[in-house]
N, C-alpha and C positions, 0 to 999 in steps of 0.2 A: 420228718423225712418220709413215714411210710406214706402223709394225706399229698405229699408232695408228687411220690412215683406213682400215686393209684389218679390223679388228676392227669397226669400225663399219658397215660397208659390208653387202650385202644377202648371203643365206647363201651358200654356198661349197661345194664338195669339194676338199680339200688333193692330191686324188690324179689332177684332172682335172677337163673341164668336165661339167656335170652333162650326163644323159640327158632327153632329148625326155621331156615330161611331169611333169617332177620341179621342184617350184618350191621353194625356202628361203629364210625370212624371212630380217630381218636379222641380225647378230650371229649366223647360224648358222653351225655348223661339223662338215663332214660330213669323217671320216678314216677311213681303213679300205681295200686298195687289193679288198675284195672286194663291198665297199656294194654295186656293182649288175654285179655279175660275173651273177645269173641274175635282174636286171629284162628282162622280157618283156613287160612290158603296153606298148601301144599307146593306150590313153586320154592327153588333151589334161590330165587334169588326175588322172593315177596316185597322185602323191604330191606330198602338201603337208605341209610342217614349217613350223611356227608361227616368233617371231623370239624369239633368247634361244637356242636348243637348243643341246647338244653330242651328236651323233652319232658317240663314236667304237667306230669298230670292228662299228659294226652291219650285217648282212647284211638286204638285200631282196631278197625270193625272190617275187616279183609275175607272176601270169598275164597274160596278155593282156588281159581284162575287169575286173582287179583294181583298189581302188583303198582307197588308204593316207591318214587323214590325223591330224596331229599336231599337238598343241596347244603354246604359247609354255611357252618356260624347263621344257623338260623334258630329259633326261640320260639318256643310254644307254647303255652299253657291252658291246659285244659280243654284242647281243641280236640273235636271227634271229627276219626277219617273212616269215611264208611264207600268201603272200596269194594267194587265187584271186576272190574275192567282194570286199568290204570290210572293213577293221578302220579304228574308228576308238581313238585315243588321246586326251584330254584334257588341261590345262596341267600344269604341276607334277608333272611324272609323270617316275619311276625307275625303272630299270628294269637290274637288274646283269647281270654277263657269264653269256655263255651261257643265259642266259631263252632261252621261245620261243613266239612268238605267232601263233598258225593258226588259219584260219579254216575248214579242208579237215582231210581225214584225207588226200588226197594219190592214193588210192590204194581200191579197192571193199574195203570188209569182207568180204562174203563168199566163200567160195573162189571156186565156181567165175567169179563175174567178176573174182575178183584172178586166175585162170588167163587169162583173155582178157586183164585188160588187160597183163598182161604180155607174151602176145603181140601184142598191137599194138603193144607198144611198144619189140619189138625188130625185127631185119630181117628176121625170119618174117611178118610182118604186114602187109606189102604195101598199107600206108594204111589198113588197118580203122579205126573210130573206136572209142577207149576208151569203156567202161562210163561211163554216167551216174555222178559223185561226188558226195558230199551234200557243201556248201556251207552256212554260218551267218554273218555279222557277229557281230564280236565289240565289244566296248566296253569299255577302260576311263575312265573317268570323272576327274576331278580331283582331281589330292594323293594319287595312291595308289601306293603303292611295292611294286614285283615284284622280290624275290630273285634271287640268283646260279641258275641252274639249274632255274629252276621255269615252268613251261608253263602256259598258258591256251590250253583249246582251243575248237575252232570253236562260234557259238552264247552263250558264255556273257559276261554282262556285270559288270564287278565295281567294284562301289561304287565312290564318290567318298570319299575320305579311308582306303579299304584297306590293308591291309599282307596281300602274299602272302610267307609265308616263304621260305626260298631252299629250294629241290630239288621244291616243294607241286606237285601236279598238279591243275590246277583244271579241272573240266568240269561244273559246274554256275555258276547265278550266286551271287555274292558279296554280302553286302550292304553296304552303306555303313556304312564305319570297323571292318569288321572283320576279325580276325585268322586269316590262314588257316595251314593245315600239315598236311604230310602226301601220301601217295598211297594213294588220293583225298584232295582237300583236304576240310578240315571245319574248324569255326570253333573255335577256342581261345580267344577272347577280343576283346577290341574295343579300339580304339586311342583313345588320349584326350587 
């Protein structure tokens, strides 16, 4: 009876109480003892997961202005979100291990501000502030399934009823119900 009211009960982390900003519907269930080993964001409402989800093993790697949110009865395992800006996710959404969804490149493109911000951001750097990073919202949409190992990055948005192949790198948008694969992704086909 008690495995019966704690499954029905409002969402959960298996590994601790959740973090300041992080809200999960019901029936959720968050596992993984590294979930929010580097959440940093500071927003009232960082991350929201819908009710229905199984979150396991998924990392959130969220900035301070970041903010995450997630739609009902979607399924993850072992996917890292490395959030600086927004990502939104939609219901019915999959997502296999090791995916990775970013909304940042993390880091400047070109040298010499990847030389600065490196030194800012070690102990030569004496509080400089890092080089401006480019930042995009990303979107996936509903019913669309992400492969073991395959990336969407910052900016791009990908259909509702997609399939990304496992390892596909996708840095353009996607359209609705189609089949992506490869690095770069490109469409192979549509789903039906």
């Amino acid at each position: 009876m008690t495995a019966i009211r704690e499954a029905t009960s409002a969402g959960r982390w298996l590994e601790g109480k959740l973090p300041t900003g992080v809200r999960a519907g019901e029936r959720t269930v968050i596992t993984g003892q590294l979930a929010f080993k580097r959440f940093r964001a500071r927003r009232s409402d960082a991350l929201a997961i819908g009710d229905g989800c199984t979150i396991d093993g998924a990392q959130f790697n969220l900035g301070k202005d970041a903010r995450v949110t997630i739609g009902d009865h979607c399924y993850f395992t072992n996917a890292v979100f490395l959030c600086e800006l927004e990502i939104a996710v939609g219901s019915c959404v999959m997502i296999g291990w090791n995916a990775t969804i970013t909304d940042t490149d993390f880091h400047p493109i070109a040298p010499a501000e990847r030389i600065a911000d490196a030194i800012a951001c070690s102990p030569l750097g004496n509080g400089r502030p890092r080089p401006a990073i480019e930042r995009a919202r990303v979107t996936i949409e509903d019913d669309v399934l992400i492969g073991p190992g395959a990336a969407i990055l910052k900016g791009v948005t990908v259909g509702a009823g997609a399939f990304v192949e496992a390892g596909a790198v996708v840095a353009a948008d996607v359209p609705p119900r189609a089949r992506m694969l490869g690095s770069p992704a490109r469409q192979v086909g549509e789903v039906r």
